[in-house]
Structures are given as C-alpha cells and as structure tokens.
LUMVO-183123 format. One record per residue: residue in three letters; y, z, x of N, C-alpha, C, O in turn. Coordinates in steps of 0.05 Angstrom, whole numbers, plus 5000, padded with zeros to 4 digits. Layout:
N
REC; type; ny; nz; nx; cay; caz; cax; cy; cz; cx; oy; oz; ox
REC; ALA; Y; Z; X; Y; Z; X; Y; Z; X; Y; Z; X
...
! end
This chain:
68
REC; type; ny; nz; nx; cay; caz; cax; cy; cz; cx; oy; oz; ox
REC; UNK; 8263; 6247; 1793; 8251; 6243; 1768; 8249; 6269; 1753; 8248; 6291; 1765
REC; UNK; 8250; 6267; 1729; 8253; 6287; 1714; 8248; 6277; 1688; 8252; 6253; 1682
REC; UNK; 8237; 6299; 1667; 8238; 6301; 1634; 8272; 6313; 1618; 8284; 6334; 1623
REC; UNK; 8276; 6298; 1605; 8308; 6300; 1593; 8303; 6290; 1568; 8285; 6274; 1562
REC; UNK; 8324; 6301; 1550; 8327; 6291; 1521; 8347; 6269; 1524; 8369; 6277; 1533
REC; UNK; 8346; 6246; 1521; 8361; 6218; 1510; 8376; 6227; 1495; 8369; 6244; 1479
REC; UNK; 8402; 6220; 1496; 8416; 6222; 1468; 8419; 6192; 1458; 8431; 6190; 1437
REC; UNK; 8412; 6175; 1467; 8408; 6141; 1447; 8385; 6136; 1441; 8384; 6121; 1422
REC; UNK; 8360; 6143; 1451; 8329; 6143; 1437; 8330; 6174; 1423; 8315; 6182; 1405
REC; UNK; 8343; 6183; 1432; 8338; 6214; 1409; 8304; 6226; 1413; 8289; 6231; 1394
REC; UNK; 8298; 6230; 1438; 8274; 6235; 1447; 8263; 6248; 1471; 8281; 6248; 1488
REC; UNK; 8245; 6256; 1477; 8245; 6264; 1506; 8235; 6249; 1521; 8215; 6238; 1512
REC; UNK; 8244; 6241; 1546; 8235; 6213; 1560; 8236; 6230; 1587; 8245; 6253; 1591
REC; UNK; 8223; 6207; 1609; 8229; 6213; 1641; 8251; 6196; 1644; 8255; 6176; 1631
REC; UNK; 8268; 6206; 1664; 8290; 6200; 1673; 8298; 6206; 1696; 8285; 6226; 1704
REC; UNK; 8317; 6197; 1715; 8323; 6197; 1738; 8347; 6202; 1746; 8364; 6192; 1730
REC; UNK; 8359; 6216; 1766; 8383; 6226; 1771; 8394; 6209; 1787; 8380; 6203; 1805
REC; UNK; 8418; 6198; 1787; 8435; 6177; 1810; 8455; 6189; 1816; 8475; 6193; 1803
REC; UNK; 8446; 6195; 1842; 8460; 6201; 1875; 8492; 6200; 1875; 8507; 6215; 1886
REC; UNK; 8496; 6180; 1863; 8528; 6166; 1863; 8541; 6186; 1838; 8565; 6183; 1833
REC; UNK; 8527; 6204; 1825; 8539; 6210; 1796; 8539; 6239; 1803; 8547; 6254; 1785
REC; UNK; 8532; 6248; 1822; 8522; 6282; 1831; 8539; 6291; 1850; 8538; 6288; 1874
REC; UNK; 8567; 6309; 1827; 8587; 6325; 1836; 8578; 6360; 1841; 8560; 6371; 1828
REC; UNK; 8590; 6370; 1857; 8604; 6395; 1856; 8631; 6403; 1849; 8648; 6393; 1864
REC; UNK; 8640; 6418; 1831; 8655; 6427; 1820; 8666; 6458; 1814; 8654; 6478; 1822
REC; UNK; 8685; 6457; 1801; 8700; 6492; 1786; 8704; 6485; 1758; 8722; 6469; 1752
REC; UNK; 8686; 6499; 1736; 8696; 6491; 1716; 8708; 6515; 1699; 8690; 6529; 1690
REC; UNK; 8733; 6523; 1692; 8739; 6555; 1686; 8728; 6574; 1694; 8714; 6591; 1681
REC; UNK; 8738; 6572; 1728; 8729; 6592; 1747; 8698; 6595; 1756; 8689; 6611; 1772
REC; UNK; 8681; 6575; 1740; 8659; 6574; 1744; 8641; 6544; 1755; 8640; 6521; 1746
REC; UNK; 8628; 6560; 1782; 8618; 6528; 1802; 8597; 6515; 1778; 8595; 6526; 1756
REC; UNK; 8582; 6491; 1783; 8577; 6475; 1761; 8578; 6453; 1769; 8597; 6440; 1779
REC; UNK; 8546; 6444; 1761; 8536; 6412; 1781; 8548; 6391; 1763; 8558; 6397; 1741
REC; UNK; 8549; 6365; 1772; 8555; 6342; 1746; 8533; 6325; 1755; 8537; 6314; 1777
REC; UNK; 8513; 6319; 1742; 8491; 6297; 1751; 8496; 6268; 1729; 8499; 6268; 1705
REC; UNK; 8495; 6248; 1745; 8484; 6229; 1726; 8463; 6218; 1727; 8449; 6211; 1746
REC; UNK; 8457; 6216; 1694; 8426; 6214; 1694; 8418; 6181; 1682; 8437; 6166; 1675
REC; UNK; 8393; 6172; 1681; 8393; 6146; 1673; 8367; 6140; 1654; 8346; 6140; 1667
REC; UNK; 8364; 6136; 1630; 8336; 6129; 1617; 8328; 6105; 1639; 8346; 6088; 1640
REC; UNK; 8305; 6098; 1656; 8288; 6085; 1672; 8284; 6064; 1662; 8259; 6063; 1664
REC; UNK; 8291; 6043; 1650; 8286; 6016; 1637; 8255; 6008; 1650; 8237; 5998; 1636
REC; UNK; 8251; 6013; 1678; 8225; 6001; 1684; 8199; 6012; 1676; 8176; 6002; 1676
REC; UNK; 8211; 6044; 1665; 8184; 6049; 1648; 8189; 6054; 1612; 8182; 6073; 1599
REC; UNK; 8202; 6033; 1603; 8195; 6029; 1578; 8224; 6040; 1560; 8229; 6036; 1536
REC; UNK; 8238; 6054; 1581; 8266; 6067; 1572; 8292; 6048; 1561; 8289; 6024; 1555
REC; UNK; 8309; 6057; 1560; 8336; 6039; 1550; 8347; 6031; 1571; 8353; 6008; 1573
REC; UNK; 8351; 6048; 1588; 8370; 6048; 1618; 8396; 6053; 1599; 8409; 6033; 1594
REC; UNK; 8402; 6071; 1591; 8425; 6079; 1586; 8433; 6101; 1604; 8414; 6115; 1610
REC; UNK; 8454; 6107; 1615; 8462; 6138; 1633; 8483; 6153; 1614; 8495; 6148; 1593
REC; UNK; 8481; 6174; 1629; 8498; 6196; 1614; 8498; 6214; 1631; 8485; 6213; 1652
REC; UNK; 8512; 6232; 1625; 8530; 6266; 1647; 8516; 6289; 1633; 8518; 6294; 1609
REC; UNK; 8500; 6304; 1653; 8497; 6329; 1647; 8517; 6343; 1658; 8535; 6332; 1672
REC; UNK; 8515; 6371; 1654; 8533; 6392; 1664; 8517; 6418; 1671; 8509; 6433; 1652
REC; UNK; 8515; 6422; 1689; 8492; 6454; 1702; 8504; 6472; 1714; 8517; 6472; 1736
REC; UNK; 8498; 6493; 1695; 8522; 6520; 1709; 8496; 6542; 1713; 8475; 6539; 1702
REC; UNK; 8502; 6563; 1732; 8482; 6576; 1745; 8477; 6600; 1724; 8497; 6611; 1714
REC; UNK; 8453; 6607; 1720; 8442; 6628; 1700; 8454; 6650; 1695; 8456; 6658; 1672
REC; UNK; 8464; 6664; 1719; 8492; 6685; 1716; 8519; 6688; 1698; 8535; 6705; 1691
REC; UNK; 8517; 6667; 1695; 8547; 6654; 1675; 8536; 6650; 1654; 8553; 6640; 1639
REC; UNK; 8512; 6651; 1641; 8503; 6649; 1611; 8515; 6673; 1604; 8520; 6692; 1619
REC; UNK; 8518; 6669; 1578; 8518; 6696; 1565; 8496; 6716; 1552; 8475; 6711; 1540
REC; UNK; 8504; 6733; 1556; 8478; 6751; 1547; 8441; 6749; 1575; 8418; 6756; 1575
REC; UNK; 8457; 6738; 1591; 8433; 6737; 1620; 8437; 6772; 1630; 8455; 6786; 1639
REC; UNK; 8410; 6775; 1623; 8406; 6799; 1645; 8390; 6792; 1672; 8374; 6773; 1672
REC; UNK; 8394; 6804; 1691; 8381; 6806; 1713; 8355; 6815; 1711; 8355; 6839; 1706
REC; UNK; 8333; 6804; 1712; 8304; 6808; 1722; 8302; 6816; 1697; 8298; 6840; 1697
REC; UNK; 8302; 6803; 1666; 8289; 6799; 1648; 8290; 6775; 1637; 8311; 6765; 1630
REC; UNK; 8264; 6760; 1632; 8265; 6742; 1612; 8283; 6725; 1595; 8273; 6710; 1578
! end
C-alpha cells in the first residue's frame, strides 16, 4: 500500500503495488525498478493500473552525496 498520484482521477489516492507487474531491469546503463500499480476500487478508487519507473538517487542529476 502506498500514496501515488492517479493519472485518470488526477489526484492523490492510496494505491497498491501488483507482484505480477514488479521488474528488474537496465535502462541506459542504468538498474531501475518497473512496478505496477493499481487505484484500489475497494476503497472508493477507479481500479485503473499503470507503470511506474524507479531509478536509484545516484543517477538523478544534480544528487549530491549527504546533502539534501
């Protein structure tokens, strides 16, 4: 369970991650989760799913080490 922005209610909702949708990957040389996520229809949601993409804080740009 988790808080995520909807992109079909256009909102922030709780939402849930499914097991079946949660890759490891290389995406231009860089590792990088693939989750699929689901608006919860049983609490009031759409139940629509959709793909995030999570790359590790190091690979941002402009990340310094041990600041903010």
């Amino acid at each position: 369970m988790g808080v995520r922005y909807c992109p079909y209610c256009k909102q922030i909702v709780e939402t849930k991650t499914l097991m079946k949708g949660y890759k490891h990957q290389m995406y231009n040389g860089i590792p990088v989760k693939l989750r699929l996520i689901v608006h919860k229809e049983e609490d009031g949601g759409c139940g629509q799913t959709w793909e995030t993409v999570e790359i590790p804080v190091e690979y941002v740009i402009g990340y310094k080490k041990g600041k903010p």
